[in-house]
C-alpha positions in Angstrom: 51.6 -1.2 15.6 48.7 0.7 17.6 47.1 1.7 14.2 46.8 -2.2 13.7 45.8 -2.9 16.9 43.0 0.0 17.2 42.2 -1.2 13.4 41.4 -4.6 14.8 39.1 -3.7 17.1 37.1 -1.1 15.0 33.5 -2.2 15.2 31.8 -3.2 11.5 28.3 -3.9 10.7 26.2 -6.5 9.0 23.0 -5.1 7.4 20.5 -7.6 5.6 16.5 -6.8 4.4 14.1 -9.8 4.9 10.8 -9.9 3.4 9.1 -11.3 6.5 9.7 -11.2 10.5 10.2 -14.9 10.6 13.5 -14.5 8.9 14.1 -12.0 11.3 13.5 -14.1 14.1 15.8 -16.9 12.9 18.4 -15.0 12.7 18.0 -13.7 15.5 17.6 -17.0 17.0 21.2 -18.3 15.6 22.2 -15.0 17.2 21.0 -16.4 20.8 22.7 -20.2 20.0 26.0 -18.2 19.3 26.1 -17.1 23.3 28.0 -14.0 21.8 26.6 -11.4 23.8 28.9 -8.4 22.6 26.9 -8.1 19.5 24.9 -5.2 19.1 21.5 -5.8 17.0 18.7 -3.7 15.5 15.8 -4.2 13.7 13.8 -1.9 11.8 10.4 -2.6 9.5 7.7 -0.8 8.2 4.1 -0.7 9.5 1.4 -2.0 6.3 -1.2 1.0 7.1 -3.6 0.6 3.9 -5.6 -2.1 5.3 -5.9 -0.1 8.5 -9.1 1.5 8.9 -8.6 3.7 12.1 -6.1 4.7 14.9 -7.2 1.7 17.2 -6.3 -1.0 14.5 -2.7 0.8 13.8 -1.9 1.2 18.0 -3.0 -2.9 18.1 -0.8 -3.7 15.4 2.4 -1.5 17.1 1.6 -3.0 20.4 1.8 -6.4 18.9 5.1 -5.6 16.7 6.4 -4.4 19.8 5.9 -7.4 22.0 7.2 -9.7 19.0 10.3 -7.9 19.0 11.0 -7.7 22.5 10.1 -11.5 22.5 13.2 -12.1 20.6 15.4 -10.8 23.4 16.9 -12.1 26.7 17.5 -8.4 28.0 15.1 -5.8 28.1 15.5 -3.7 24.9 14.7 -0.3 23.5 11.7 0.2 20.7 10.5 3.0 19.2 7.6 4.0 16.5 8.2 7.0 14.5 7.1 8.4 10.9 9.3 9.2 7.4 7.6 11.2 5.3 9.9 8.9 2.7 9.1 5.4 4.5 6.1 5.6 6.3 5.4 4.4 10.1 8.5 2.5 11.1 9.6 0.7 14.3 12.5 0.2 15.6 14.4 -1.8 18.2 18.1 -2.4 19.8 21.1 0.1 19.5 19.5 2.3 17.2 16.4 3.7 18.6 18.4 6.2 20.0 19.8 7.3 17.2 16.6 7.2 15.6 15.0 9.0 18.1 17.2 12.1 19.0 16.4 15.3 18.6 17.6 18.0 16.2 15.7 21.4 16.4 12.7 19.6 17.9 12.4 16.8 15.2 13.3 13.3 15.5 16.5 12.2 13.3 14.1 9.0 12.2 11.5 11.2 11.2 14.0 13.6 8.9 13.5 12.7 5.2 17.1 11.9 5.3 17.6 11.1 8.1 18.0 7.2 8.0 20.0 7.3 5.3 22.3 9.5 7.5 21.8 7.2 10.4 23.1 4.0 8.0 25.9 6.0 6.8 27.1 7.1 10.0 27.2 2.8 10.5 29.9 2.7 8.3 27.3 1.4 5.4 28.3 2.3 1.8 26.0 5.1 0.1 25.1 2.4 -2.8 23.9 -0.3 0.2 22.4 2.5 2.3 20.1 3.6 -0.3 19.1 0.3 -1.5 18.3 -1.0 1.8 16.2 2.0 3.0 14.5 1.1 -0.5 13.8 -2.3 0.9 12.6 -1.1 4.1 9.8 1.1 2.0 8.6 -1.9 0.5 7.8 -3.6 3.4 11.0 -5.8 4.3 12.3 -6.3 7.5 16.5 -4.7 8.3 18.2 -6.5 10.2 21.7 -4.8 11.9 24.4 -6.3 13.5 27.1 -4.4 15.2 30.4 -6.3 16.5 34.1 -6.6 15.8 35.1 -8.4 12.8 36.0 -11.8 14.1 32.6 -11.9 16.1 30.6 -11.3 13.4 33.5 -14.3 11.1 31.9 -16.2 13.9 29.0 -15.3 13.7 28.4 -15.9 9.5 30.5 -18.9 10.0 27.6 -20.1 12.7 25.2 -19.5 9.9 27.1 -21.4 7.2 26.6 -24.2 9.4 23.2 -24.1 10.1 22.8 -23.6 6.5 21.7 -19.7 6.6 24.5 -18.2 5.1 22.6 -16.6 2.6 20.8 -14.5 5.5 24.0 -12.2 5.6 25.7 -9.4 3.4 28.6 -8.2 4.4 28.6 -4.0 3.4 
């Protein structure tokens, strides 16, 4: 019985790509309207740098991602900017920075070209979903990351079926 019970309480995770941040920030905001505060969320995207002509634009256009993100929060939360030679300039925010940004052999994981895809896997994520998703991310979409136990994140879909935004979740 204590494999069942320790089974129950495994932690799983949600992963879904949006194309823009306003997605992001309604799911996000159903997040908030749920009051389920053991949830655990992350959100990575990808900085556009062609139509950037010099360093000031690029540290303008962190400094704004940043603020929006940390916007979307109650709590203070984590953020960090680093760059895949795979992906490009990403940011980051919630329980993952810190993956993200720790240190092997003086090098960020985050800025490892495999690094994320390690990062996703360790998550639990499925080597077909990690690899399409870190796809989507070097397009330009937005990831969105939700850590919980299952019937939290039951919950937390069957919030969104309601609200009619059940097609803003995959399960992995």
């Amino acid at each position: 019985m204590k494999s069942k019970s320790q089974e129950a309480n495994q932690k799983r995770v949600f992963l879904k790509s949006y194309p823009k941040f306003w997605h992001i920030e309604k799911v996000v905001k159903t997040l908030k309207l749920s009051e389920n505060n053991n949830l655990q969320v992350s959100i990575i995207g990808k900085f556009n740098e062609e139509n950037l002509s010099d360093a000031k634009e690029l540290a303008a256009l962190e400094d704004d991602m940043e603020t929006q993100c940390k916007a979307l929060f109650t709590l203070p939360i984590d953020f960090g900017i680093l760059s895949n030679p795979e992906i490009g300039t990403i940011f980051i925010t919630g329980f993952l920075v810190s993956m993200f940004l720790q240190e092997i052999e003086l090098k960020k994981i985050g800025t490892l070209l495999t690094g994320p895809y390690g990062i996703l896997r360790g998550l639990g994520i499925n080597q077909e979903n990690a690899t399409l998703y870190l796809k989507e991310l070097g397009i330009g979409n937005y990831l969105i990351i939700v850590r919980g136990f299952e019937n939290e994140l039951k919950l937390l879909e069957s919030t969104l079926k309601k609200t009619n935004q059940d097609i803003f979740f995959d399960s992995d």
